[in-house]
C-alpha positions in Angstrom: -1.5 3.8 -27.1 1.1 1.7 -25.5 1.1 -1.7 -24.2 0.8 -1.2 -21.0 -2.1 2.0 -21.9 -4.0 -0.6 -23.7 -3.4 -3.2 -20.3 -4.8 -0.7 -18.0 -7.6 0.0 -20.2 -8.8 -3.9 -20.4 -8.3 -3.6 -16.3 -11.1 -1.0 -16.0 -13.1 -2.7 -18.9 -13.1 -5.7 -16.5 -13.6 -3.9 -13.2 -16.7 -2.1 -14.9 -18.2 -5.5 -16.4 -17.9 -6.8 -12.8 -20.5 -4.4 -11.5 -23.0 -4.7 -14.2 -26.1 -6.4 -12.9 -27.0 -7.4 -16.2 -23.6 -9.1 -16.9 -25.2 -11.7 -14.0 -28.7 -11.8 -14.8 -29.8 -10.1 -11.6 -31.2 -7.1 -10.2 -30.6 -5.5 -7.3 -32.3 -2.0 -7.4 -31.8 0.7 -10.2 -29.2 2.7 -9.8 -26.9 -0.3 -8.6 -24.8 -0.5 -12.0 -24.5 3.5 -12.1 -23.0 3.4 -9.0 -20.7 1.0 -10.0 -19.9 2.7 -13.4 -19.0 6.0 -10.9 -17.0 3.9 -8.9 -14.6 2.8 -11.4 -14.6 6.4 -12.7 -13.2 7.6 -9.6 -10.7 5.2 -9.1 -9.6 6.0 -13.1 -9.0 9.8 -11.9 -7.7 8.9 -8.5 -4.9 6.9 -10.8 -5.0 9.5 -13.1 -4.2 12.2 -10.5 -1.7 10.2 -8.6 0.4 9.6 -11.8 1.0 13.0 -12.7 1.6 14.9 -9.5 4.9 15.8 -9.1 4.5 14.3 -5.1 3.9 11.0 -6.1 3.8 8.6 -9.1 2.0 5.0 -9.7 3.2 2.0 -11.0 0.4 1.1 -13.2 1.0 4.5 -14.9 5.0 4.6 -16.0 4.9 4.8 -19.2 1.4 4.6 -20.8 0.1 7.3 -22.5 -3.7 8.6 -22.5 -5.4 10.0 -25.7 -8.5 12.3 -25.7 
């Protein structure tokens, strides 16, 4: 993984431990840090998608390189 791979992938660690309700000691109603989790799944695969179509490329994704 490259530097800026391993950059990104703090970025969404973060963005995810944002919408934890735990992470703040509250609760809102159950499926609140689900929905959360799903949201910064979509914006991973919106990036995702955006990087390697041939129409368009984004920043954050020049040069890292994904494992699975």
């Amino acid at each position: 993984m490259t530097k800026a791979g391993f950059e990104l992938l703090m970025k969404w660690v973060e963005e995810q431990e944002k919408r934890d309700q735990d992470n703040f000691d509250m609760y809102i109603y159950n499926d609140f840090s689900a929905y959360g989790t799903k949201e910064v799944m979509d914006n991973m695969v919106s990036l995702l998608v955006c990087g390697v179509s041939r129409r368009g490329t984004h920043q954050l994704t020049k040069g890292t390189v994904a494992v699975i």
